[in-house]
C-alpha positions as CSV (number, residue, x, y, z in Angstrom):
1,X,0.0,0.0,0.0
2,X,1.4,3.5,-0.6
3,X,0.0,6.9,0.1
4,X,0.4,10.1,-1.4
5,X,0.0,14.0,-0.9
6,X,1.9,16.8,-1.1
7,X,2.9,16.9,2.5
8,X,5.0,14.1,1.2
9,X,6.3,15.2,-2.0
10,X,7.4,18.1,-0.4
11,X,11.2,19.0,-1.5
12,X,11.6,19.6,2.4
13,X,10.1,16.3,3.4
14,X,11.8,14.3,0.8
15,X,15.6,15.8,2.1
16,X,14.7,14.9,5.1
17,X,14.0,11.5,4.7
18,X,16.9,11.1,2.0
19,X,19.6,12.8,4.3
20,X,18.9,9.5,6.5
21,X,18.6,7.0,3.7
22,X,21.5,7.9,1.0
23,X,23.7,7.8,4.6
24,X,22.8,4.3,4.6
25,X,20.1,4.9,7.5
26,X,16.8,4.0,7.6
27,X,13.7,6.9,7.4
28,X,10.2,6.9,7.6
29,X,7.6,9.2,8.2
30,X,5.5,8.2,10.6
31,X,2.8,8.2,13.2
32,X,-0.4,11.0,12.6
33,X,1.2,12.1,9.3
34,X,0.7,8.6,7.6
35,X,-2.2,7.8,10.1
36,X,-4.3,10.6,8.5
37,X,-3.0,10.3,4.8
38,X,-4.7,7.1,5.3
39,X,-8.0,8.1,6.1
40,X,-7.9,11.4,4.0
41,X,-7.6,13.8,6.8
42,X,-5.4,17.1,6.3
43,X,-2.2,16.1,7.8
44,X,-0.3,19.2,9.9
45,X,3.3,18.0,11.3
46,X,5.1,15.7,9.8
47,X,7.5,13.3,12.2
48,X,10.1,11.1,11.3
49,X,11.6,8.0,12.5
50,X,14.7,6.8,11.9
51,X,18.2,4.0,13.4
52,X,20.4,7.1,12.8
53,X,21.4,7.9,16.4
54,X,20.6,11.8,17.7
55,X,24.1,12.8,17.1
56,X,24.7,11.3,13.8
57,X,21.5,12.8,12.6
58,X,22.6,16.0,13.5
59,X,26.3,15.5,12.0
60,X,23.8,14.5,8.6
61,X,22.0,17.9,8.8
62,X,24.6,20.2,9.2
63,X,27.0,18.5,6.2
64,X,24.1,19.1,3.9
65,X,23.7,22.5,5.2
66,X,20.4,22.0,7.2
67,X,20.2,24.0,10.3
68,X,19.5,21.2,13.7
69,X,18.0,22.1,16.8
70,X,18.9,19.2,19.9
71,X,15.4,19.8,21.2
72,X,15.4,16.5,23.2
73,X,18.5,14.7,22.6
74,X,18.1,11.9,25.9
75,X,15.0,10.6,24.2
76,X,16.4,10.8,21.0
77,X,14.8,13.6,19.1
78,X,16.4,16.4,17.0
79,X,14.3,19.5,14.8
80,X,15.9,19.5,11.2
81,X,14.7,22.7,9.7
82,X,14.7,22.5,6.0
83,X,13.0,24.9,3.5
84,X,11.7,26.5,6.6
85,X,9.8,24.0,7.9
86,X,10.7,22.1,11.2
87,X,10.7,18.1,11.4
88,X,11.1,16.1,14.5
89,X,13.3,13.6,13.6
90,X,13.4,10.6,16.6
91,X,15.8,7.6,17.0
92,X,13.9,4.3,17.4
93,X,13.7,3.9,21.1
94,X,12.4,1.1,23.4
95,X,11.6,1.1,26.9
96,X,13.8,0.0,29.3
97,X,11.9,1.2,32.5
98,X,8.6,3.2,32.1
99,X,6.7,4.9,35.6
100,X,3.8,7.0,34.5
101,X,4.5,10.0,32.0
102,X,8.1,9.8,32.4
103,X,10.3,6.3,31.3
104,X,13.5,5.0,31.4
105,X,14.7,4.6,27.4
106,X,17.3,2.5,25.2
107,X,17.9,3.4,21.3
108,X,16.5,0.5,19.1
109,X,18.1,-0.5,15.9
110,X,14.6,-2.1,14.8
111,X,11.6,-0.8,13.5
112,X,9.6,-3.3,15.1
113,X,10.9,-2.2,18.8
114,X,10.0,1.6,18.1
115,X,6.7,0.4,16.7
116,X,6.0,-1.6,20.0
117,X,6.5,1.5,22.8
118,X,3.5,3.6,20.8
119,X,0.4,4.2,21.9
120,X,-2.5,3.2,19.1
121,X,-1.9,0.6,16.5
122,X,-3.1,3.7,14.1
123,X,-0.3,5.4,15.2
124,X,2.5,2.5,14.8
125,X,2.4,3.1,11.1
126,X,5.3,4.0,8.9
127,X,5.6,5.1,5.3
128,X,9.0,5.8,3.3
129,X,9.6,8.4,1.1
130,X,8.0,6.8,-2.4
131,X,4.8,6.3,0.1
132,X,4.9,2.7,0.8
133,X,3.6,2.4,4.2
134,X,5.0,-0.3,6.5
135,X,2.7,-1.6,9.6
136,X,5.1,-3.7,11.8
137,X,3.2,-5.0,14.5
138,X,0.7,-6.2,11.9
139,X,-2.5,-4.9,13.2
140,X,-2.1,-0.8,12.9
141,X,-3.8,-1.2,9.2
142,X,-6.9,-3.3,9.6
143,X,-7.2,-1.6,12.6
144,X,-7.4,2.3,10.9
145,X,-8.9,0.7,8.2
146,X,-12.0,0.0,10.4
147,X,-11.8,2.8,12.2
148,X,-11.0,1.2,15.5
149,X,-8.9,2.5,18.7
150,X,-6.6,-0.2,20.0
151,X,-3.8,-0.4,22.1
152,X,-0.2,-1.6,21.1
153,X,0.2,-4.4,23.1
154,X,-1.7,-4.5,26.7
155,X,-3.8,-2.0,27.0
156,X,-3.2,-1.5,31.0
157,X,0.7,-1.5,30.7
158,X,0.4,1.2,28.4
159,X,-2.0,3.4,30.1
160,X,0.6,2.7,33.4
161,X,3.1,4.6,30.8
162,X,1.2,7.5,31.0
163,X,-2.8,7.8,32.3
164,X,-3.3,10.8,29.3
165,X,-3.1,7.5,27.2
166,X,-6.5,7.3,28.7
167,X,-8.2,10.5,27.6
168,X,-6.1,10.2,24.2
169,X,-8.2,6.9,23.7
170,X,-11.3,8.5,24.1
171,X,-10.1,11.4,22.3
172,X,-8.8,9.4,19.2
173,X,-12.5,7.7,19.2
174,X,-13.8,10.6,18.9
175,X,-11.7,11.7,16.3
176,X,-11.4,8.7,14.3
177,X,-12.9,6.1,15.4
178,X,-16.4,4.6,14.1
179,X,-19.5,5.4,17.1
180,X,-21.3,2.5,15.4
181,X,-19.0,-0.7,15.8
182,X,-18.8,0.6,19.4
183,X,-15.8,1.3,21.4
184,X,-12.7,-1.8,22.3
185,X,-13.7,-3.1,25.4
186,X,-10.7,-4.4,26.5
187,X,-9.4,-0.5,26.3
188,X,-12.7,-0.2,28.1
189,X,-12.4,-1.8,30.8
190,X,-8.1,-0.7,31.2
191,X,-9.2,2.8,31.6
192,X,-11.6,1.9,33.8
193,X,-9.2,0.2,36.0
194,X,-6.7,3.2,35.6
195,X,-8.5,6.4,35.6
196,X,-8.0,7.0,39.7
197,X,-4.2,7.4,38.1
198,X,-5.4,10.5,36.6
199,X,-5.1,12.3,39.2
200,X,-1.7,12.6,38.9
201,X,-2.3,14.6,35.7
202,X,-1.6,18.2,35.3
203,X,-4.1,20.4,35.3
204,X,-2.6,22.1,31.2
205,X,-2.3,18.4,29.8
206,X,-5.7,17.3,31.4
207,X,-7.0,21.1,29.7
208,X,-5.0,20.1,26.3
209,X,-6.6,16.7,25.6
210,X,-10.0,17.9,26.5
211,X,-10.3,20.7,24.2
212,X,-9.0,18.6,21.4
213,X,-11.9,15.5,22.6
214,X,-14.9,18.2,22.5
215,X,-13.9,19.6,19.4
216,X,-14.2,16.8,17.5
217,X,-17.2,16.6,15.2
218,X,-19.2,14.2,17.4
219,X,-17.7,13.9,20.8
220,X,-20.6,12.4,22.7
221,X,-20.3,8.7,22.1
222,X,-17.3,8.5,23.4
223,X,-17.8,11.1,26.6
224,X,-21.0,8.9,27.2
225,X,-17.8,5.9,27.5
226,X,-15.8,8.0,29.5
227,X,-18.8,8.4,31.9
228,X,-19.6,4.6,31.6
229,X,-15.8,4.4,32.6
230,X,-16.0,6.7,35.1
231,X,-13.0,8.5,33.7
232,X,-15.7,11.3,33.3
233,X,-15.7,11.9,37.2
234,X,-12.1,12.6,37.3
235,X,-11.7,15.2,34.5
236,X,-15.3,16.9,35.4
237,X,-16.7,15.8,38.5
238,X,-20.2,16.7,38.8
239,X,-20.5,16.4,34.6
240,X,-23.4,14.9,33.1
241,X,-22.7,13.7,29.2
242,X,-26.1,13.3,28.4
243,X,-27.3,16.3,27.0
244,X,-24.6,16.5,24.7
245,X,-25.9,14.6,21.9
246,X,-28.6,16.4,22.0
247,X,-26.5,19.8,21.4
248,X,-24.4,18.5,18.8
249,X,-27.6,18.0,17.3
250,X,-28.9,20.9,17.7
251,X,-25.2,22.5,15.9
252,X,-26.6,21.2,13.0
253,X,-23.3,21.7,11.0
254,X,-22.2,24.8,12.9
255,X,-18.7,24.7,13.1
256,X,-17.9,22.4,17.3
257,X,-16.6,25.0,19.8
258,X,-15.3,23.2,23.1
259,X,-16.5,25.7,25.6
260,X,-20.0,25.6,24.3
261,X,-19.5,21.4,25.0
262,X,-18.0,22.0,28.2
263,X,-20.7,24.4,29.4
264,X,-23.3,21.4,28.2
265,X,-21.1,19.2,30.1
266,X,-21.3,21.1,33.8
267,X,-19.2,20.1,36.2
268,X,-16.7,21.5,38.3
269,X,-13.5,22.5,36.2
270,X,-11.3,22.4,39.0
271,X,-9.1,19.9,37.5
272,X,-8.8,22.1,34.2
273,X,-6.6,25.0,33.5
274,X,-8.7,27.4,31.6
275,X,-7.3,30.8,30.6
276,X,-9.2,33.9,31.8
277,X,-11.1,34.7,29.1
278,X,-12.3,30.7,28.6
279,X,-13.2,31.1,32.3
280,X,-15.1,34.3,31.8
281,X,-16.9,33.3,29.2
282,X,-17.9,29.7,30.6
283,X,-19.3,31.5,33.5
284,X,-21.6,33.6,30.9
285,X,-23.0,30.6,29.1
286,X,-23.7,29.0,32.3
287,X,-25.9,32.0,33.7
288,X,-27.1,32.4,30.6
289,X,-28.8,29.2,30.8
290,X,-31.2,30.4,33.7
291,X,-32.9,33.6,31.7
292,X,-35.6,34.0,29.7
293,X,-33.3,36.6,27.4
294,X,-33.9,35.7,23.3
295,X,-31.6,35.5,20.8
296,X,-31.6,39.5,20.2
297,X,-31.1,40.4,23.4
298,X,-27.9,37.1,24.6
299,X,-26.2,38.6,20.7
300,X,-26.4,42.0,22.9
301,X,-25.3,41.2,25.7
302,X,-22.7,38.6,24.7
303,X,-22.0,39.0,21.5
304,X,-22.9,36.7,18.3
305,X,-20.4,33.7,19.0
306,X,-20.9,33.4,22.7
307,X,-25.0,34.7,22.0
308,X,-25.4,31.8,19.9
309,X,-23.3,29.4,22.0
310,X,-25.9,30.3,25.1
311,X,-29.1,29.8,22.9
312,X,-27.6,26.3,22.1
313,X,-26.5,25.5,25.1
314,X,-29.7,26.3,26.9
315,X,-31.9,24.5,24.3
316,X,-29.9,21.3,24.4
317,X,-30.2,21.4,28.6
318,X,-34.0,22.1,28.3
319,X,-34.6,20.3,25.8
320,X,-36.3,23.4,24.1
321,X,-36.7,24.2,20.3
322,X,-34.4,26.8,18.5
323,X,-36.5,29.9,17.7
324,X,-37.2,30.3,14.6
325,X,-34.5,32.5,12.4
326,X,-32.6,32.7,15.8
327,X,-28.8,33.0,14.4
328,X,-29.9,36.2,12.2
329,X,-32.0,37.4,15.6
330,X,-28.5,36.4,17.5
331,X,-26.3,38.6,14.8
332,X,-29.2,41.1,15.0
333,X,-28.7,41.8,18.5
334,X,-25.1,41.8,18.4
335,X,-24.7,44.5,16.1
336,X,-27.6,47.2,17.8
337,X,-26.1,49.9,19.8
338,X,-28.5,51.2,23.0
339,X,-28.8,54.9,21.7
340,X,-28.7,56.7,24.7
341,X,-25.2,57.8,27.0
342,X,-25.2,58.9,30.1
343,X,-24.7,62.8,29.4
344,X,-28.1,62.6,27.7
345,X,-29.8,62.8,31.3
346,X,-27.8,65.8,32.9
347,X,-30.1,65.8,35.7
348,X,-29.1,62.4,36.8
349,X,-26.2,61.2,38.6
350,X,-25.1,58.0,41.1
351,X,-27.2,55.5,41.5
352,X,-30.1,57.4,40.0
353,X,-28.2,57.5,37.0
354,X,-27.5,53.9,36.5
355,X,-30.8,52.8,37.4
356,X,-32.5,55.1,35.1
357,X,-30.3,53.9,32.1
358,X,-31.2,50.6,33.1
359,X,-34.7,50.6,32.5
360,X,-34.7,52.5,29.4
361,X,-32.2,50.4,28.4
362,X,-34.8,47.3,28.7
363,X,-37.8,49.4,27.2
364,X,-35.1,49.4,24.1
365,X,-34.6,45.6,24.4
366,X,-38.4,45.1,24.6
367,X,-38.9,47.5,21.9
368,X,-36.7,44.8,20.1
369,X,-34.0,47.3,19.6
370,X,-36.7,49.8,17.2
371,X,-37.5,52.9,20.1
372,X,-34.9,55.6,19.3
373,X,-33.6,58.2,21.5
374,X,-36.3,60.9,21.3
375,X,-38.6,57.9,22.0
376,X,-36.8,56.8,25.2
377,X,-36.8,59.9,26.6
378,X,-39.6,61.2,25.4
């Protein structure tokens, strides 16, 4: 089988992979790259495996006049920049010693070794430089090609390698795995057994994985497994997945926004690391969700993006109906412009001031943004 595209044809992907190669060494792309050239998903970064050791690929890059960064020369990984563009180029590596995120390694001179220390049998997949891909451990293929989410190897010694492993699973089943055949229940029933080890997580790799889960297109089959899992519990505790389907639903082709998810979700977001404006905004949606304020008015008051997020997110929670023509009434209101300032009532200051601008304010809203000044104040 080979693959194609031009990430591969690249001239700076192609002296990459023959620096290694016409040195006598062995190259491959692999991992995501050939992963999603397989299933026809744009493909972003490009890796590369290789034998060559970290400082012999380095010595390669800078005889043919490549520029190479040592960006993590003990596990074997060196950035070749060529035609501007960066490539992580790793030595095969076993493990010697492994102890939750962080392992003791060895170089490998085999394929088959590197192959074996990965995560998902889509990712053990290798491809040379004409596009022939390789699948060493003899599954990875069949696997992708069914859209299924496995483990290399035993399923519980690799989450014990690193308990993200666990939300990457459920992450790559949203991503790319098939909701209808159902989800590996050996992988199942290993994250169930592991998740308490997620609690030795940090807070930005926890935040990382989950953004990338509940932006994928449909995310709810596999939170509903992470729920089953309990996994759910220690990433939101207090979260309830089952109104999510109904949102996404509801999207109808909208393009997925996490926080929107997230605010479907609930939960406590303690174990999350949110910057301020994801917090502020979260914290909106949610108090959006116990008005009676239409489309017109939430575009107001929070703008068309997070306006529409709240209308979504409160119909999916309700289970409520859409209004009818609500993302124009949404864009509507986030465009009006309340028409009068404070220095149009002199007379008025403090408290008196504010209050007063107030309730004009929502005589203009329930006017549906059409009295004008001299009406208000009229």
């Amino acid at each position: 089988m080979r693959i194609t595209g031009e990430w591969l044809a690249t001239r700076a992907t192609q002296r990459v992979l023959h620096l290694l190669t016409e040195a006598g060494y062995e190259g491959y792309a692999v991992g995501g790259c050939v992963r999603n050239a397989l299933i026809g998903v744009p493909v972003t970064d490009v890796d590369i495996a290789t034998n060559a050791r970290p400082k012999t690929v380095m010595a390669l890059a800078v005889d043919a006049g490549l520029r190479a960064v040592p960006t993590g020369l003990d596990h074997g990984t060196v950035t070749i920049v060529a035609e501007g563009e960066g490539f992580e180029v790793t030595t095969f590596r076993r493990d010697v010693e492994t102890y939750g995120r962080h392992a003791t390694i060895a170089f490998a001179d085999h394929m088959h070794e590197d192959a074996a220390r990965r995560d998902f049998t889509m990712n053990a997949l290798y491809a040379r430089a004409d596009g022939t891909v390789l699948d060493p451990l003899g599954g990875g293929l069949a696997d992708l090609a069914a859209r299924r989410v496995r483990f290399v190897g035993d399923a519980t010694a690799r989450i014990r390698e690193d308990y993200l492993r666990i939300l990457r699973f459920f992450r790559f089943h949203a991503q790319y795995g098939d909701a209808t055949a159902g989800i590996d229940p050996e992988a199942l029933a290993a994250c169930a057994a592991g998740a308490d080890g997620m609690d030795k997580l940090s807070a930005e790799r926890i935040t990382a994985e989950l953004r990338r889960l509940l932006a994928a297109p449909d995310p709810a089959p596999a939170v509903a497994a992470m729920a089953q899992a309990g996994v759910l519990a220690h990433v939101l505790p207090g979260g309830d997945h089952r109104a999510l389907g109904v949102l996404v639903h509801l999207e109808d082709g909208l393009e997925p926004a996490w926080l929107r998810r997230l605010a479907v979700v609930g939960g406590s977001t303690e174990r999350l690391r949110l910057t301020r404006r994801e917090a502020r905004d979260l914290l909106r949606l949610r108090a959006a969700i116990e008005t009676q304020q239409g489309p017109a008015e939430l575009g107001y008051r929070l703008g068309a993006e997070l306006g529409s997020s709240a209308l979504l997110v409160r119909a999916a929670l309700l289970e409520t109906p859409l209004p009818p023509d609500w993302q124009a009434r949404v864009k509507r209101g986030a465009v009006a412009q309340f028409p009068v300032r404070a220095s149009d009532l002199p007379h008025l200051d403090g408290p008196d001031l504010g209050a007063e601008l107030r309730r004009l304010e929502a005589r203009w809203i329930a006017s549906d943004f059409r009295l004008d000044k001299a009406a208000l104040l009229g």
